[in-house]
N, C-alpha and C positions, 0 to 999 in steps of 0.2 A: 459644188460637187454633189452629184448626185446619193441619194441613204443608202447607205449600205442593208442589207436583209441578211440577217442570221442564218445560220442553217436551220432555225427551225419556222422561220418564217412570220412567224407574229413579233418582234422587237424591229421597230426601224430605228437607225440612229447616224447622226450625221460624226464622222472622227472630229471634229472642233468640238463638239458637243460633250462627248466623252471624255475630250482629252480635258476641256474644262473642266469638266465633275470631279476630273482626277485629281485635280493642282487644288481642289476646295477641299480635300481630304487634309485633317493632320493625323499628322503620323507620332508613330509611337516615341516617347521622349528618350528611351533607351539606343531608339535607331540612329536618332538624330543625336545623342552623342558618345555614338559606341568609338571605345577607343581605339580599335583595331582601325579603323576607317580613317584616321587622320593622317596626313604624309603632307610634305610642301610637295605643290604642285613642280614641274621641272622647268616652263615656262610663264613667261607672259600670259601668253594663249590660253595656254591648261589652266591657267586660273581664272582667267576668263571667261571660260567653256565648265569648267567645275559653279565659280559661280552663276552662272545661268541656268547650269541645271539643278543647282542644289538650292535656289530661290524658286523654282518651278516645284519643286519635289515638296519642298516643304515648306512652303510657302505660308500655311497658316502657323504652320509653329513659330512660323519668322515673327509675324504678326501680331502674335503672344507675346513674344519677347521686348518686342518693339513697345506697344501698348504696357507692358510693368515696367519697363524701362521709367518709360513719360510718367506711368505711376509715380514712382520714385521721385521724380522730383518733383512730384506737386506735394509730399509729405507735410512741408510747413504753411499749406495752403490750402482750408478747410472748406473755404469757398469752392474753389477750382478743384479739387478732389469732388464735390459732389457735383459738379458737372460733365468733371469725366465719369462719375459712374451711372450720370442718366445716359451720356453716350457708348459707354461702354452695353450698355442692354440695347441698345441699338446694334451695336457688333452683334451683341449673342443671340437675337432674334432673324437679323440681317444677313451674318456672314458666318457665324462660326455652326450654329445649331439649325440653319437653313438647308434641307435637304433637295428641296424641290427649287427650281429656279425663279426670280423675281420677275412678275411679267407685270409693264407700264404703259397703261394702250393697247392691251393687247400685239404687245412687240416684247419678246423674254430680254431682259437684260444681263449682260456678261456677267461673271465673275469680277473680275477685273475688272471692271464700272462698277460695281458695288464697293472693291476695294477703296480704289480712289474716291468716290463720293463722300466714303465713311472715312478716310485718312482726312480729306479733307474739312470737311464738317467737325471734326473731331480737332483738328489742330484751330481752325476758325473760331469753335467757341472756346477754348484755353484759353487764345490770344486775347480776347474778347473782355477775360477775366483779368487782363494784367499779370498776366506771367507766362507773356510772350518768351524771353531770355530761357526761363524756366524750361519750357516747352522747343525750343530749340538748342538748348545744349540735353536734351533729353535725345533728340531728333537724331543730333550727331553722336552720339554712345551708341543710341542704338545701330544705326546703320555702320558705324566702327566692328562692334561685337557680330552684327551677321553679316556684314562684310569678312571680316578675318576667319569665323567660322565657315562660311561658305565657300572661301577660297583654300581652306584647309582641310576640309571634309570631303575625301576622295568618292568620287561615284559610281565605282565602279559596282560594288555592292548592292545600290539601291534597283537594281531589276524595273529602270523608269525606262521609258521610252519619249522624248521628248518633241516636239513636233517637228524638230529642226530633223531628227533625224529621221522620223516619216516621210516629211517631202521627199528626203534625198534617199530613200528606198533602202536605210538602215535600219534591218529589222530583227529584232532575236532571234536564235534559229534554235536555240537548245529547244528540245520539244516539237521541234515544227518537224514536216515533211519532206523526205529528202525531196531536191533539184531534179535528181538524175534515178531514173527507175535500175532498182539491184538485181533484174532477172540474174539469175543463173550466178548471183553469189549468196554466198552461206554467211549469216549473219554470227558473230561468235558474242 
């Protein structure tokens, strides 16, 4: 896809790019669990489609949680607790306080390749320490808790725009441009 150019001409930026930057934002802890926002979904679907975009939206906060989660159960394991915190400064250099994108070869690398590489790396040396069991009943709490939060957490609220509904030419309009020019009506 070719950049798009601002109206003001000097910013090029490609929408993958952007929309990336957006998903490496965490968001406010109050947003992520304001109470008014929670309802069960009515389907299947709908929680399906809530969680995809509420793992999109807040994606680092998820990752927080996830990461104290596995905290937690390294508690009686003095060893493995200091090797999650050498890897944990790899998160906060890498992923969480990283503004600019990671370029390797001169080629930028995703968000989502950094995620994984550091989920990975990060559960690898745990296991590494013997306390594997540890680190995988940590693995499933967490993805329990931001599973059921994200399938819980209505989205309508969150003013995201997800890519799914870019492609398919689903776009906010509050704000925007009318469609159809109002000659000759009177605006009230």
């Amino acid at each position: 896809m070719p950049p798009i150019t601002t109206t003001y001409g000097t910013i090029t930026s490609t929408p993958t790019s952007t929309s990336s930057r957006a998903k490496h934002t965490r968001r406010p802890w109050a947003e992520l669990f304001s109470i008014s926002s929670f309802s069960l979904p009515i389907s299947y679907a709908d929680a399906k489609a809530r969680i995809r975009v509420n793992c999109s939206y807040f994606c680092v906060n998820y990752v927080i949680i996830m990461l104290a989660i596995v905290f937690l159960t390294l508690l009686w394991h003095p060893f493995s607790m200091i090797v999650f915190l050498v890897t944990f400064i790899f998160w906060w250099f890498f992923y969480f306080f990283n503004d600019n994108p990671i370029v390797v070869f001169n080629k930028t690398v995703d968000d989502n390749v950094v995620l994984g590489v550091l989920s990975f790396a990060t559960v690898i040396l745990l296991v590494l320490t013997h306390v594997g069991v540890n680190v995988l009943v940590g693995l499933v709490i967490g993805v329990v808790v931001v599973g059921i939060h994200s399938a819980l957490r209505g989205t309508e609220d969150l003013g995201f725009v997800g890519e799914e509904e870019e492609e398919n030419g689903l776009l906010p309009v509050v704000g925007s441009q009318p469609l159809r020019p109002t000659f000759g009506y009177n605006r009230i």
